[in-house]
MARTI-125905 format. One record per residue (C-alpha): residue number from 0; z, y, x. Coordinates in Angstrom, 3 decimals, decimal comma. Last residue first. Layout:
REM residues N
   seq          w          v          u
   NUM          Z          Y          X
...
***
This chain:
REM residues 326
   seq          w          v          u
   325     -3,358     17,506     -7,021
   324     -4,521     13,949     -6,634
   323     -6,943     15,431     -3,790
   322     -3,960     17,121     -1,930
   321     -2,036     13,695     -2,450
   320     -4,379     12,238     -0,366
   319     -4,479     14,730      2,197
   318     -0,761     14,336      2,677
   317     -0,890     10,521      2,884
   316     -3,245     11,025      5,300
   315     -1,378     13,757      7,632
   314      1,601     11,514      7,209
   313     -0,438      8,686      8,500
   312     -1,681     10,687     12,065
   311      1,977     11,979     12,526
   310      3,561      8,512     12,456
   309      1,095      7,242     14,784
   308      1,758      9,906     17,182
   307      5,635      9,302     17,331
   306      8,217     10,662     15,075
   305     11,613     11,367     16,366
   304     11,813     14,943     14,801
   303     11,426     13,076     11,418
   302      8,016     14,702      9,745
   301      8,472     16,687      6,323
   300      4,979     16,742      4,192
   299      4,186     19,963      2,059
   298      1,815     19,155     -0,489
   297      0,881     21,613     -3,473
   296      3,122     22,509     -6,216
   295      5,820     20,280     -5,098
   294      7,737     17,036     -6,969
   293      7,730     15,220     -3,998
   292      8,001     15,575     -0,136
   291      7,094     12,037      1,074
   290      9,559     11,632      4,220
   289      7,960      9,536      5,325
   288      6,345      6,298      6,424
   287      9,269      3,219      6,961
   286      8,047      0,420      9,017
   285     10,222     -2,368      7,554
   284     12,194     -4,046     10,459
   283     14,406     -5,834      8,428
   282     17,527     -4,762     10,611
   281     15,971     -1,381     11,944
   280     13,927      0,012      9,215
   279     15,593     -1,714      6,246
   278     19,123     -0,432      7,430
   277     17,187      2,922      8,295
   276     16,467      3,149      4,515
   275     19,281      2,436      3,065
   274     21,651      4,537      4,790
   273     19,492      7,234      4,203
   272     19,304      6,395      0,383
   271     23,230      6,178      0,303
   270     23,720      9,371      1,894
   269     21,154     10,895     -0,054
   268     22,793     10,112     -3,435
   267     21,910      7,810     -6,502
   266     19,322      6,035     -4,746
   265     16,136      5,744     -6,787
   264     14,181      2,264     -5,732
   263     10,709      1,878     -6,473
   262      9,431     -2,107     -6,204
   261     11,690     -3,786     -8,945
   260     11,067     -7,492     -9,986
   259     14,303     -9,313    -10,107
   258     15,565     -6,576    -12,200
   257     12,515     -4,505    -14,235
   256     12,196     -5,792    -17,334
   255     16,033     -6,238    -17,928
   254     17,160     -9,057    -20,351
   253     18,269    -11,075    -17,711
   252     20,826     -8,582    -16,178
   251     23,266    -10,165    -13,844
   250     23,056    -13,701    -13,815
   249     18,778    -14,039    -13,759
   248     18,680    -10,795    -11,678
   247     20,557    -12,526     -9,455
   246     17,722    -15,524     -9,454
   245     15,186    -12,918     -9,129
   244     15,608    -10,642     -6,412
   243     15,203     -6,961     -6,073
   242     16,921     -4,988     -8,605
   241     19,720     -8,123     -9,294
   240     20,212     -7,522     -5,186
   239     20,076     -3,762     -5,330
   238     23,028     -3,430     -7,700
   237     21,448     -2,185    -10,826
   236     22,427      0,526    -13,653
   235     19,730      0,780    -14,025
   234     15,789      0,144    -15,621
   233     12,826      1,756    -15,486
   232      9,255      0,810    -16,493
   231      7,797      3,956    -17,561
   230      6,273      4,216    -20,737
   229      8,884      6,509    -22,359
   228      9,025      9,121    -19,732
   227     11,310     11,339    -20,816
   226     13,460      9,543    -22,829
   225     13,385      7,152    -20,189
   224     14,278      9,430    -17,523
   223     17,124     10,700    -19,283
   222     18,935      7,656    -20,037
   221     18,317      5,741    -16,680
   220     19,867      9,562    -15,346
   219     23,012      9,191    -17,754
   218     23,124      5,614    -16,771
   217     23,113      6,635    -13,011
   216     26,029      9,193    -13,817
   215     27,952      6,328    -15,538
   214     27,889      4,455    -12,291
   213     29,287      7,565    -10,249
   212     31,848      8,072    -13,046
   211     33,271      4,701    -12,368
   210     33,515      1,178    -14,124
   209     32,049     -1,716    -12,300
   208     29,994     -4,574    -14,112
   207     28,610     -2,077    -16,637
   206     25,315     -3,131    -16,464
   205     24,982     -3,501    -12,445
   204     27,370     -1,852    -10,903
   203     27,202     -0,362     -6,910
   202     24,281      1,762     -8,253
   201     20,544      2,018     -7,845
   200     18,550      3,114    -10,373
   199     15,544      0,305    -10,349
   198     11,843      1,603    -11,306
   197      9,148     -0,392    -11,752
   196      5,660      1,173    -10,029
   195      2,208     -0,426    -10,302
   194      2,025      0,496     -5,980
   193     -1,394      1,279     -5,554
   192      0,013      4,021     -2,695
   191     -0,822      6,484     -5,399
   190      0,752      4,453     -8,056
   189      4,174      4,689     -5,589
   188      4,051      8,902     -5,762
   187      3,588      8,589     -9,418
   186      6,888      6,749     -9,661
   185      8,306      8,406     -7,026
   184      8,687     11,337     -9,161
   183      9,855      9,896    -12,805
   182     12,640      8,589    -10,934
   181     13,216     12,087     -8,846
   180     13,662     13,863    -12,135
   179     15,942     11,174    -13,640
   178     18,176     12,177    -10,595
   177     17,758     15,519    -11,037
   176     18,890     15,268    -14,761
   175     21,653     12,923    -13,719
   174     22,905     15,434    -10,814
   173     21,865     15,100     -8,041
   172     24,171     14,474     -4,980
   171     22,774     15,352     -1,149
   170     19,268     15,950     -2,622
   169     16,625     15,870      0,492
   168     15,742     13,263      2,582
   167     16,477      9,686      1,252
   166     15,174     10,172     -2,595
   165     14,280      7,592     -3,124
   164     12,967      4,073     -1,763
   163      8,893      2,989     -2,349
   162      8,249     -0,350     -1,291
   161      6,059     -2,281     -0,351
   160      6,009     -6,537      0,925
   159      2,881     -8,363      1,879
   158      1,636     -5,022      3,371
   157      0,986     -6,596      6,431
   156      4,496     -8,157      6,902
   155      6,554     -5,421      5,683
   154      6,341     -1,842      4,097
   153      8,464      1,140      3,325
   152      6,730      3,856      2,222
   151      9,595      6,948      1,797
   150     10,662      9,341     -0,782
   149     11,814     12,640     -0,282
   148     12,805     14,611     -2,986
   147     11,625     18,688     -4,675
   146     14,063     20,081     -7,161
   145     13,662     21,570    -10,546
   144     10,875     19,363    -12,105
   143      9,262     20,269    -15,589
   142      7,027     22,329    -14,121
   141      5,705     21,150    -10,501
   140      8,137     22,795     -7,822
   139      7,993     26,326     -5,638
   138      4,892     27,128     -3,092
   137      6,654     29,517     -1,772
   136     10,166     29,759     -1,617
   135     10,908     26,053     -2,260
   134      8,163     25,212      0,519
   133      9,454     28,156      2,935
   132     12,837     25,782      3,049
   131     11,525     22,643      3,362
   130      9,959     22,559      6,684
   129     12,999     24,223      8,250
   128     15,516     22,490      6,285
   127     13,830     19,343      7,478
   126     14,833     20,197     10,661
   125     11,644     21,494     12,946
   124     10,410     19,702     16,406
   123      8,090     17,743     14,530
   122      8,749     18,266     10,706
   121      5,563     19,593      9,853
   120      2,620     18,703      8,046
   119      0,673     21,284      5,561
   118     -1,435     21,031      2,423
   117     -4,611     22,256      1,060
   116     -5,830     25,295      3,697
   115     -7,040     28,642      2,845
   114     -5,388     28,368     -0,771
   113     -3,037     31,284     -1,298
   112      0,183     28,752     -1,517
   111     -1,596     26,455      1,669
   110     -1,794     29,606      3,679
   109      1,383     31,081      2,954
   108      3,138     27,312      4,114
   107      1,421     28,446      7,583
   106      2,701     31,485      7,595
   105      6,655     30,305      6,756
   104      5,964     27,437      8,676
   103      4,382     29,338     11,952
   102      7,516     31,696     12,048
   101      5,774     35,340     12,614
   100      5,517     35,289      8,455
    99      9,426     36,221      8,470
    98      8,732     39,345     10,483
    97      6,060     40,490      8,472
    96      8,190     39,678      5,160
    95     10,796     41,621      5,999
    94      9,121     44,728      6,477
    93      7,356     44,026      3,746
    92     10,531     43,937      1,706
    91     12,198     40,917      0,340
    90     13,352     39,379     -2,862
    89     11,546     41,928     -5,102
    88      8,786     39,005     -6,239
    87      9,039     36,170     -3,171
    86      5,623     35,674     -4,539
    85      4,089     39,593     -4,104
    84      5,927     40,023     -1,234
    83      4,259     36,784      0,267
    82      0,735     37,936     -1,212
    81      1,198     41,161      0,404
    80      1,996     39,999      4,166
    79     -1,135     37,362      3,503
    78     -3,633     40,095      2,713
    77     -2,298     42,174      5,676
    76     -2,575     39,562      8,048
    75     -6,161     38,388      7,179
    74     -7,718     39,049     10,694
    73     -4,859     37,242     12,257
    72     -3,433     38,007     15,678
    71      0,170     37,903     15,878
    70      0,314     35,072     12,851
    69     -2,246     32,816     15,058
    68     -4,571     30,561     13,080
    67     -6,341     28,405     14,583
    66     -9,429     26,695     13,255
    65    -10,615     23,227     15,353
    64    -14,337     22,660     16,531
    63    -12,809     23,555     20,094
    62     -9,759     21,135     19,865
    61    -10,803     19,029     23,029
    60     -7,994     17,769     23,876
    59     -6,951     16,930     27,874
    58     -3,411     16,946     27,979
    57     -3,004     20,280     29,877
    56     -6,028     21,572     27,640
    55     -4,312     20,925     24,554
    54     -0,945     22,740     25,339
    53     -3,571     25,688     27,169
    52     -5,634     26,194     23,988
    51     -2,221     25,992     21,792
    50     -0,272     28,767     23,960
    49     -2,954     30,848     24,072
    48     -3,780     30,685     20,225
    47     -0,321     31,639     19,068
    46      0,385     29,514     16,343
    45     -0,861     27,356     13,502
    44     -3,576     24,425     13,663
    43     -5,426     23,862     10,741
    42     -6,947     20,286     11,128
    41    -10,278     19,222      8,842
    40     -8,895     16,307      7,621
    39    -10,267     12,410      7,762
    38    -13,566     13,043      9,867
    37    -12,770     10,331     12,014
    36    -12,983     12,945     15,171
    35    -10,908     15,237     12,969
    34     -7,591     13,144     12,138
    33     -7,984     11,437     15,785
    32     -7,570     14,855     17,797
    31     -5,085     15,988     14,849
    30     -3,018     12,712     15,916
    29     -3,048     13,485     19,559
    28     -2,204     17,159     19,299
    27      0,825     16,584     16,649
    26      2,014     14,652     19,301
    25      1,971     16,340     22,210
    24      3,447     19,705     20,628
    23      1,635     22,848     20,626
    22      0,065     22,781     16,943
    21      3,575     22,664     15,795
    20      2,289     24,782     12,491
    19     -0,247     21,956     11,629
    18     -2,030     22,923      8,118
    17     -4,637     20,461      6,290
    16     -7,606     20,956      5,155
    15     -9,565     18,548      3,245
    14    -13,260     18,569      4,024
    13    -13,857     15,768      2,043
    12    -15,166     13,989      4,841
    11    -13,122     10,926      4,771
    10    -10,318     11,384      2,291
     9    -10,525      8,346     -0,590
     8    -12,042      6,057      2,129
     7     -8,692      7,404      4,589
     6     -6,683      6,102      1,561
     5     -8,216      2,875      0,784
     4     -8,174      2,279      4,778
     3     -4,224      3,387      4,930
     2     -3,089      0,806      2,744
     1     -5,297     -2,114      4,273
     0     -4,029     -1,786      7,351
***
């Protein structure tokens, strides 16, 4: 696809490391096998190394020009026990720490804070919680951002048709200062994917057509963003249909630069965004990439625990590109 060629010519033997703490599972396996033999990302695999040599040599993998790092048997255990102490600052002992850097995303997040590897993909057979959780306590979020979101791809027909929808992962109900947060986000998320982003905030109301205090909260968070991003092109309150198509963006807002022509969509709450989404997956049959973790220090990419190897092999590109836009 022509998406994932610009990125992989952006990555291709740039060395870019990238962590895999469920370096035992199938398809994590596969996809690192491809990732290294195209010379896209020079795999980190996490865990104990017996377990991960005989995983990859009951499927047949050759991962012998592959680093592992195992947490019970790591030369540099000590320096990153006291570089977690020294981030979590008071919050826990060493004691504590050793046995919290035994779970391969708490170590394997470590190595991407203290540089040894430049992102990190997992998500596999871990909740989101799981994945996210070490990422808030270690690696933290950009300034000026005080939550991390999950956006996702979604693309049709070739890539005749993408989009970026957020946040569908992550904030239950954001508040109008998150929610301008997230905006300003997936915006520079979409430009990586070439996307020339206009923003719609979703609502049920489109300029005061319904009155409600979940409507007002997506003008407070139109508001916000554009006063913090003045160049931006965002608009809301929109319905999705006067965000998306033209002739109801005609009746319902025709002074808006964005309706009728919107291609990043900010959901004002994750149960609305993950409704979204999977309608678009499964009815429209948009192939949806993601979760995009945004809004982090350095990248830390969720998989869905239903993912396939194909899903794992363009997460881990998407994550090494954003590693070089860091």
């Amino acid at each position: 696809m022509e998406l994932f060629d610009s990125l992989k010519f952006k990555i291709v033997r740039r060395g870019i490391r990238i962590a895999f703490p469920e370096a035992t599972d199938t398809r994590i396996l596969s996809a690192v096998a491809r990732l290294k033999g195209e010379e896209l990302v020079d795999p980190v695999l996490i865990g104990r190394r017996a377990d991960i040599e005989q995983a990859a040599a009951v499927r047949g993998i050759n991962i012998d020009n592959m680093t592992i790092y195992d947490p019970y048997d790591c030369a540099r255990w000590d320096e990153v026990v006291a570089a977690f102490v020294e981030v979590r600052k008071g919050k826990v002992t060493k004691e504590q720490a050793e046995e919290l850097l035994k779970d391969e995303n708490y170590f394997g997040t470590m190595l991407t804070h203290m540089g040894i590897t430049d992102g990190l993909v997992s998500g596999a057979i871990h909740s989101t919680g799981d994945t996210v959780r070490p990422a808030l306590q270690i690696i933290k979020t950009k300034p000026g951002i005080s939550r991390t979101s999950g956006a996702f791809l979604m693309m049709r027909g070739n890539e005749q048709e993408k989009y970026l929808f957020s946040d569908c992962a992550i904030n239950v109900e954001p508040s109008p200062q998150e929610l301008a947060e997230i905006a300003i986000a997936s915006a520079e998320t979409a430009k990586m994917f070439d996307i020339e982003p206009r923003v719609a905030m979703l609502s049920f109301s489109t300029k005061g057509s319904a009155k409600a205090p979940q409507a007002d909260a997506t003008i407070e968070a139109t508001k916000i963003a554009k006063e913090l991003a003045p160049d931006l092109a965002i608009d809301g309150e929109l319905q999705f249909d006067a965000a998306y198509n033209q002739s109801v963006a005609q009746l319902k807002a025709p002074e808006s630069e964005v309706a009728g022509k919107a291609n990043v969509f900010v959901f004002p709450d994750l149960q609305s965004g993950n409704i979204g989404y999977k309608i678009a997956q499964r009815l429209g049959n948009f192939e949806a990439i993601g979760p995009i973790l945004q809004g982090l220090n350095k990248p830390i990419s969720d998989l869905s625990r239903g993912c396939n190897e194909e899903d794992v092999y363009k997460l881990s590109i998407i994550t090494a590109a954003q590693a070089l836009s860091n």
